[in-house]
C-alpha positions, 0 to 999 in steps of 0.5 A, a space after each residue: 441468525 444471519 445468512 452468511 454471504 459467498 463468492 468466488 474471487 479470481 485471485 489474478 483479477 478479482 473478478 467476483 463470481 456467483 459459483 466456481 467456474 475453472 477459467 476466470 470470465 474476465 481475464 481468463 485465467 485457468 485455476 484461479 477462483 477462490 471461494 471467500 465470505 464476503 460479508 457477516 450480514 446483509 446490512 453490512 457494507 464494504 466500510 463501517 459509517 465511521 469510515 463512510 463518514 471520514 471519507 465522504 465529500 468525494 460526490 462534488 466533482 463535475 465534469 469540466 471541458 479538458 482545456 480548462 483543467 488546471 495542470 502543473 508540476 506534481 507537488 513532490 516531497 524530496 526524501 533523498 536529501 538524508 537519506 544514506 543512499 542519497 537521491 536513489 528512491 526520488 530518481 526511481 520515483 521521477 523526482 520525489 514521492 507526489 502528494 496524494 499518491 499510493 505507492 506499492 513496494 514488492 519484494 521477497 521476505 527478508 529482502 529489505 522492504 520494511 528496513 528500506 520503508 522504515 529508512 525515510 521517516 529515521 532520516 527524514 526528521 521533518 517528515 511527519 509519518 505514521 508508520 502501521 506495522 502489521 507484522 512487528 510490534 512496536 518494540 520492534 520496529 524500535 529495535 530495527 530503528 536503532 540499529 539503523 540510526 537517524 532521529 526518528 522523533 516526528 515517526 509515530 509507530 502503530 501496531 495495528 491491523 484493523 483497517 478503520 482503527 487505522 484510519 481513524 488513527 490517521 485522521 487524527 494523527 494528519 501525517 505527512 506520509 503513511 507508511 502500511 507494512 503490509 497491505 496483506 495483513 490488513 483487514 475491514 471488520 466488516 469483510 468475513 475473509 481473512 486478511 490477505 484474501 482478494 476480497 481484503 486486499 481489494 477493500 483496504 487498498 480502494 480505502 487507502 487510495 480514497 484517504 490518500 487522494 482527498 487529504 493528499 497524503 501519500 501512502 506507501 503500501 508494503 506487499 508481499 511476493 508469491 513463489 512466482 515473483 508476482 506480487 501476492 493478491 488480486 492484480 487489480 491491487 497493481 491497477 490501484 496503485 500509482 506506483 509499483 516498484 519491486 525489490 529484488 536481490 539475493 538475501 544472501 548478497 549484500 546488494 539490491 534492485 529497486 526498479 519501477 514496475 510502473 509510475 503515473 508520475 515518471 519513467 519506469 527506465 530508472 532503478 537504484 542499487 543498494 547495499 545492506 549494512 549490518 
């Protein structure tokens, strides 16, 4: 029988300790170690070979002197252009959603994340998506397509949580955007921890932020918040991302926020306003 493998994970950092310590010797934070299994064998790595293999051919980069770095105008995909609200989500984005990019929407249950991430690809015909529930079956996200309206027949839906089935499905689909919804309830087969552990979450954002980077696909990753307004999982998930917006408001209000925590490729000065329509 295999031996089963244990750490303690800090859940504000992810700092990986050998034995439970009541301050993290990273960040420092008190109370925030957690035990997790880590792995069902010693043989087995963070990703399966199938995974290995699709994201291989990151190992030709060399190092190159800064003047004679090619740099130029982000290549942006425009989202606003059908979109009801019209140009909102690319001026809070800094003029489009970049190419390659991973980007993390946070918010309270019921606030509207998944309707908003849903919104771009019904009214963005020409925008091949792949949109992974977690949560909602395809039936679902069917019924919440039609109740918002827009043609939806270059989306394809996928109900699934196992992290290479998805990414297999996504290299065979070649989408223009990935949308996860959400990155807790994804899981790597070969990590024993739940989904939404620190281990999870750490794994599965590092491969989404691989896929992204070498097909120059972006990705959208739906998160959830904890009871004290921080997005739910290990920081360095916010680390990952290129982009952080938070979706705030009252559920019981027909208005909301959505706000830029943090952007690589524009100002966090920016915010849009919403209304929820029945």
């Amino acid at each position: 029988m295999a031996k089963i493998k244990k750490a303690w994970f800090c859940t504000s950092c992810g700092n990986e300790s050998p034995k439970w310590m009541g301050k993290c010797p990273a960040c420092g934070e008190g109370n925030t170690m957690v035990e997790e299994i880590v792995t069902k064998s010693p043989d087995n790595s963070a990703l399966t070979s199938r995974v290995q293999s699709f994201l291989q051919g990151g190992g030709n980069a060399r190092p190159q002197p800064l003047p004679q770095v090619e740099s130029g105008q982000e290549s942006r995909i425009m989202l606003g252009k059908g979109m009801p609200e019209g140009n909102e989500l690319d001026r809070v984005l800094g003029g489009g959603l970049v190419k390659g990019s991973l980007v993390l929407i946070g918010g309270e249950p019921g606030i509207g994340k998944s309707t908003l991430s849903l919104q771009i690809p019904l009214f963005n015909e020409g925008l091949h998506t792949l949109y992974v529930s977690g949560e909602e079956s395809a039936a679902q996200i069917k019924m919440r397509a039609q109740r918002l309206g827009g043609a939806h027949s270059n989306c394809l839906v996928l109900s699934e949580t196992l992290l290479e089935n998805i990414l297999n499905e996504a290299r065979a689909a070649a989408p223009q955007l990935l949308v996860i919804d959400s990155i807790q309830t994804i899981y790597s087969q070969n990590i024993e921890s739940s989904a939404g552990s620190v281990s999870q979450v750490r794994e599965c954002a590092a491969a989404l932020l691989r896929y992204a980077k070498e097909t120059g696909t972006p990705v959208i990753l739906i998160g959830h918040i904890t009871k004290d307004g921080n997005i739910a999982g290990p920081k360095v998930l916010e680390h990952i991302v290129d982009v952080v917006l938070q979706f705030e408001g009252d559920s019981r209000h027909a208005y909301r926020i959505l706000r830029s925590i943090k952007n690589r490729f524009g100002s966090t000065a920016e915010l849009a306003v919403y209304q929820m329509c029945s």
